[in-house]
C-alpha atoms as an extended CHARMM CRD file, in Angstrom:
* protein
*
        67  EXT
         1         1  UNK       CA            -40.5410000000      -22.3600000000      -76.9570000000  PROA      1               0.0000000000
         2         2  UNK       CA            -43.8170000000      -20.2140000000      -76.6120000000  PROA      2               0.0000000000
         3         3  UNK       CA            -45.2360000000      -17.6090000000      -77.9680000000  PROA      3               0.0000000000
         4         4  UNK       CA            -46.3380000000      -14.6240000000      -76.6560000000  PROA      4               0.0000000000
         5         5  UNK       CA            -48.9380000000      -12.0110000000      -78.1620000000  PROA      5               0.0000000000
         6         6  UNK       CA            -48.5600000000       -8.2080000000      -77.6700000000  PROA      6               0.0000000000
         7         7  UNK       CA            -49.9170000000       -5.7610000000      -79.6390000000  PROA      7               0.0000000000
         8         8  UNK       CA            -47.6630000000       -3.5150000000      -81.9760000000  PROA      8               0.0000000000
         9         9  UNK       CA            -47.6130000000       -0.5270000000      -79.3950000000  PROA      9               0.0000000000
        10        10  UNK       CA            -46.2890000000       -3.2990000000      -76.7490000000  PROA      10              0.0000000000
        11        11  UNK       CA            -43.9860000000       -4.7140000000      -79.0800000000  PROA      11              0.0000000000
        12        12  UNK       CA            -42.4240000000       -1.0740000000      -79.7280000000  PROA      12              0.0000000000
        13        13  UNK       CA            -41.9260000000       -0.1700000000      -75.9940000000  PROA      13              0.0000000000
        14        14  UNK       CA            -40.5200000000       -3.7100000000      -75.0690000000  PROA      14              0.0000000000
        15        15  UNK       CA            -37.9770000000       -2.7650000000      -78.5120000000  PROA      15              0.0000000000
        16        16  UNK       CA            -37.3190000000        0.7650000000      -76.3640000000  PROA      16              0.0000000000
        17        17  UNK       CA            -36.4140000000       -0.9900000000      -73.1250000000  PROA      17              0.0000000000
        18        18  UNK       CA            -34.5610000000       -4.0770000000      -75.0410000000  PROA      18              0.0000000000
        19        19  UNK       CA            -30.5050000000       -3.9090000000      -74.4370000000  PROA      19              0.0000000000
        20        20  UNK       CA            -28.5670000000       -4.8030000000      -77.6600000000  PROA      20              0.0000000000
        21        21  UNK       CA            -27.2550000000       -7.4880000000      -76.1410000000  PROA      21              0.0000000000
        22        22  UNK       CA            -30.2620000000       -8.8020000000      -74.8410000000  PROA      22              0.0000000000
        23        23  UNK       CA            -32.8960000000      -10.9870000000      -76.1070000000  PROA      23              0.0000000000
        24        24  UNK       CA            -36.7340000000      -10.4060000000      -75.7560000000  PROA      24              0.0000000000
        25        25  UNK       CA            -36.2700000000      -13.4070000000      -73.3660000000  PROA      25              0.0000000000
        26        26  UNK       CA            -33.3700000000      -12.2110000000      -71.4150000000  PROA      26              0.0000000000
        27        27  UNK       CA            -35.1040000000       -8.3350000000      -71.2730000000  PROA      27              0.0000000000
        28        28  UNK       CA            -38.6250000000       -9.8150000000      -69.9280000000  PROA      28              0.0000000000
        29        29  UNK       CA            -37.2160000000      -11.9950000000      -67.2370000000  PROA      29              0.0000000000
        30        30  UNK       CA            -34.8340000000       -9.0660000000      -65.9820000000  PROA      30              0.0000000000
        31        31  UNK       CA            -38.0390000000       -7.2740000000      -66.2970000000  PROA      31              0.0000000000
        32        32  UNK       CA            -39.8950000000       -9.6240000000      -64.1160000000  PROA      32              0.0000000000
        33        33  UNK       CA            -36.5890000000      -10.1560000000      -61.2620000000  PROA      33              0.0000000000
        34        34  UNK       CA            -36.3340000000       -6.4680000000      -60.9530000000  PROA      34              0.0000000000
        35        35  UNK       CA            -40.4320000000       -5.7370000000      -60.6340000000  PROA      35              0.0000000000
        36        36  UNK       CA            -39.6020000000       -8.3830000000      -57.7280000000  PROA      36              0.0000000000
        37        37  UNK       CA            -36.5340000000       -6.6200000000      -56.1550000000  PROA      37              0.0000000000
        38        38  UNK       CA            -38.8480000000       -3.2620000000      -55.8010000000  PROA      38              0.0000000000
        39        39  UNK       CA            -41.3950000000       -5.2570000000      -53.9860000000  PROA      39              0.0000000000
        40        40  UNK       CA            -38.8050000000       -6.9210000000      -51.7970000000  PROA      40              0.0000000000
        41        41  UNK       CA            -37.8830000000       -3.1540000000      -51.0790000000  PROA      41              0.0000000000
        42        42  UNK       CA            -41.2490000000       -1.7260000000      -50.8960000000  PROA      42              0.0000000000
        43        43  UNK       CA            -42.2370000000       -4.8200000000      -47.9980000000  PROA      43              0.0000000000
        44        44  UNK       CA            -39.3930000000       -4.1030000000      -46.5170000000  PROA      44              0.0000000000
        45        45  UNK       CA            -39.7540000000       -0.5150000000      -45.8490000000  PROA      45              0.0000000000
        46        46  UNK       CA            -43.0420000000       -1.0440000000      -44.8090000000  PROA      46              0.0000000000
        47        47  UNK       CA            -41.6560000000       -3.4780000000      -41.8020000000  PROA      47              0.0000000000
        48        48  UNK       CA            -39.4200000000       -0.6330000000      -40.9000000000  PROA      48              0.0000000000
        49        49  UNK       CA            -41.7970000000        1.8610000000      -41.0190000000  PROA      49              0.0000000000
        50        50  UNK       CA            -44.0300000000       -0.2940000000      -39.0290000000  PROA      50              0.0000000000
        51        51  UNK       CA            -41.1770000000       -1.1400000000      -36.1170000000  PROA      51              0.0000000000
        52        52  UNK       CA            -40.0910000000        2.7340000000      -35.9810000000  PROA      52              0.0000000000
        53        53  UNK       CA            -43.7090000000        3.7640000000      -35.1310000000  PROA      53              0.0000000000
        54        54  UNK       CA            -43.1940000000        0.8920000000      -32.3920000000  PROA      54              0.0000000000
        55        55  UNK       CA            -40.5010000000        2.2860000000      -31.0180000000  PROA      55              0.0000000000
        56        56  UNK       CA            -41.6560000000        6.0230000000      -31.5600000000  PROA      56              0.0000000000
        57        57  UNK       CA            -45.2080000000        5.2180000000      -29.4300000000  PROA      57              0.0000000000
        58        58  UNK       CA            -43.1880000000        3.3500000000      -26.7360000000  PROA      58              0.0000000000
        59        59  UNK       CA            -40.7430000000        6.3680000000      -26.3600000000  PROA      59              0.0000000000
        60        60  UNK       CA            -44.1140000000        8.6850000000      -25.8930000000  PROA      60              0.0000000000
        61        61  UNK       CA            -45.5620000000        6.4630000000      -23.4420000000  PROA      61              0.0000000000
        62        62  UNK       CA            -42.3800000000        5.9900000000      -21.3400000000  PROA      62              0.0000000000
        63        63  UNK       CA            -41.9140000000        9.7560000000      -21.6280000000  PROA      63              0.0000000000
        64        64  UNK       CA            -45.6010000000       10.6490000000      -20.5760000000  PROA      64              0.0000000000
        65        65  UNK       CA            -45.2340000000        7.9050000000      -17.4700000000  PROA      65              0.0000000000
        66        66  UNK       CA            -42.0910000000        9.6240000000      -16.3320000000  PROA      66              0.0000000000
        67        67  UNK       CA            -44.3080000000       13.1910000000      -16.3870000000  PROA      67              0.0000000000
């Protein structure tokens, strides 16, 4: 077991966001896995973003070839 410092103001918000049937344990590690999910998101939007611009210059340059 460790423990953590946080100042009052910390403690109160992590108290907000705590589930009653969580522990301050339990509410920073689903804190941590779902920061992770949104990045896992975020990258993979990006990818998509980056193949669909791929795809969208290709389709101009085949379409300005068959001009």
């Amino acid at each position: 077991m460790s423990t953590i410092r946080v100042s009052e103001e910390v403690e109160e918000r992590l108290r907000e966001l705590k589930r009653d049937d969580e522990s301050f344990d339990d509410l920073l590690d689903r804190l941590i896995r779902s920061g992770k999910d949104v990045e896992a998101i975020a990258e993979s939007l990006a990818e998509y973003d980056e193949r669909k611009q791929a795809k969208m210059e290709e389709a101009h340059r085949e379409l300005s070839e068959s001009l």
